[in-house]
Each structure stands twice: as structure tokens, then as C-alpha cells.
N, C-alpha and C positions, 0 to 999 in steps of 0.2 A: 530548453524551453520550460512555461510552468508547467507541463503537464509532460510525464514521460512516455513516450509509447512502449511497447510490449518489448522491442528489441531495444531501445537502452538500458531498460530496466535488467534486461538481462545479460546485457555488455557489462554495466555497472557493478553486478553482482558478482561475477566473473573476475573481473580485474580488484575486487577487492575478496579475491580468491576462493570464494566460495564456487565448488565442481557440481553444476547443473542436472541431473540424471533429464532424459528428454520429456517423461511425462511433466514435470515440475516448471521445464522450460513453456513447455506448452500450455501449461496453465496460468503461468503468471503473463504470457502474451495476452492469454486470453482475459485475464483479469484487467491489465492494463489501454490492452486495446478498445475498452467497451468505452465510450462515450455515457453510461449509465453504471460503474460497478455499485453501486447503491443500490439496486435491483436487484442485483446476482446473488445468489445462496451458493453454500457449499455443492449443494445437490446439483444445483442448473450448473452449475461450473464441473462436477465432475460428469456429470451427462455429456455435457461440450466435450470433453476429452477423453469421452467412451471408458471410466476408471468408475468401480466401486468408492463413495467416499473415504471409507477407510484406509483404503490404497493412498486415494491419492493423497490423506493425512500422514500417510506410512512414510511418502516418497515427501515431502515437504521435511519430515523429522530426520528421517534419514539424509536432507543435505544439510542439516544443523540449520536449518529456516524455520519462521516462525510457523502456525499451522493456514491452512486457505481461507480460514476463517478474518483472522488478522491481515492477512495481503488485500483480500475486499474491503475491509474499514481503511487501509493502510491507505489504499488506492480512492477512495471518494475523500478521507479527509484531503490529500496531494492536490484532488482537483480543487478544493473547498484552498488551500492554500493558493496556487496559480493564479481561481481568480480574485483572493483578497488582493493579489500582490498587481494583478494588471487592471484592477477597477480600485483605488483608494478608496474612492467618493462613496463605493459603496459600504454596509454597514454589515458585518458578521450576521446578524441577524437574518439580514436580507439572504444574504450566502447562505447560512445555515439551513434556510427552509428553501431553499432553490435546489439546493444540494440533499434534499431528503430528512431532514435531522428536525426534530420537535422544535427546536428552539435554539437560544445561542447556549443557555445552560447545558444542552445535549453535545452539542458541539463543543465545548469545552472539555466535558468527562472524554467527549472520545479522542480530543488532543491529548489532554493530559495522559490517558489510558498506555495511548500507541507510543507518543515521542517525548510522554514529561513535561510539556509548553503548554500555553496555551496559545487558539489561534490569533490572538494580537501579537501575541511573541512571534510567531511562525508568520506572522504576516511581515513581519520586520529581515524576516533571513531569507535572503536571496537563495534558492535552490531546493528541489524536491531532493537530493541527495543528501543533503545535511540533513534533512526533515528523515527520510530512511535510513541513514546511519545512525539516527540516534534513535530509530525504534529497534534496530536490530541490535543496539549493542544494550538496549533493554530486555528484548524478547526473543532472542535468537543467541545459539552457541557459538564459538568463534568459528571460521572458515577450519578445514580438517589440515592440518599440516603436510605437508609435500609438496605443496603446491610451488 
């Protein structure tokens, strides 16, 4: 789908071998699952999951993942992609301030920022995966080997 929910993000992660600790799993559910991560802060998100934030910054580092900080921009720009991709007609612009973001110029920095693209690019490539593979393999260590 355009938008992933909480348990493929974390299937997806998995099989491109990165080892989940549960607090990390339960965060990025919960990052994913919101209908708004544009709203959500580190704090309100480590609240949800009963963790000091520096924990749960500890437990994100420690799966070689980017930090919660990054997962919530990751996760509003994904939605800001889904519906460029299932509304053509509509204009980034439009998206942009639907989606939270000052303008399309804001929304561009924070494409560029997370995956390298901008979102006309990103509106052109089928799948929130391709759009997270290539923010992790900007801002994230590789998967730990053993796996």
C-alpha cells in the first residue's frame, strides 16, 4: 500500500535483516500506525512507550537504525508520498501544507534531507520501501551480521 502500517514496517525491516529489540519494535508501530506522525515528538512517542527518551534514542542506535527523531519525519514525509502517488491531480504544494510542512520548499529540504530526492522524484517511484531503503542506507548502519 502507499502508506505502511506499524507491522510491515517492521516485517520489512526484519527481512532486510535488521534484529528489532521490542522497545524499538513498539515504537516504530507506534510511529507508523498514527494517522498524524506530523504531530508526534520524540517525548510524546517515548511517553507511548513508557521509555525515558534517551533510552529509547539508546535502543534505536543500538539496532543500527536511524534515531525517533528521523522515523517521524521518515513516516509524514511516506504519507506526503502515498498521497502524491494516489491523487496526481493534486499539486505538492497542496500535499505539503495538508501534511504539516510550511510550504513545498519545506517539503523538499525534508525529501532531500531523509532520502536524497525530491518529492516529484518520489512521486514518480512506486513504493514507500524504495523511499526507506534509501533513507537508511543514507542514515542508518548496515543490518549487524549473523543474521
Amino acid at each position: 500500500g502507499a502508506r505502511p502500517s506499524g507491522g510491515e514496517i517492521l516485517d520489512w525491516l526484519e527481512l532486510a535483516g535488521y534484529r528489532l529489540p521490542p522497545r524499538v519494535g513498539w515504537a516504530l508501530r507506534r510511529i507508523f500506525s498514527s494517522g498524524t506522525p506530523g504531530q508526534r515528538t520524540v517525548r510524546s512517542l517515548a511517553a507511548e512507550v513508557d521509555l525515558p527518551e534517551r533510552t529509547l534514542r539508546h535502543a534505536f542506535r543500538s539496532a543500527r537504525l536511524p534515531p525517533p527523531h528521523w522515523w517521524l519525519a521518515a513516516a509524514r514525509a511516506v504519507q506526503v508520498a502515498g498521497a502524491a502517488q494516489a491523487s496526481p491531480a493534486r499539486t505538492l504544494t497542496e500535499l505539503a501544507l495538508e501534511h504539516g510542512y510550511a510550504g513545498l520548499s519545506d517539503l523538499d529540504g525534508a525529501f532531500r534531507s531523509l532520502f536524497g530526492l525530491t518529492p516529484s522524484s518520489a512521486r514518480r517511484i512506486a513504493g514507500w520501501e524504495w523511499l526507506l531503503a534509501e533513507g537508511l542506507r543514507r542514515h542508518a548502519a548496515p543490518p549487524a551480521p549473523g543474521r
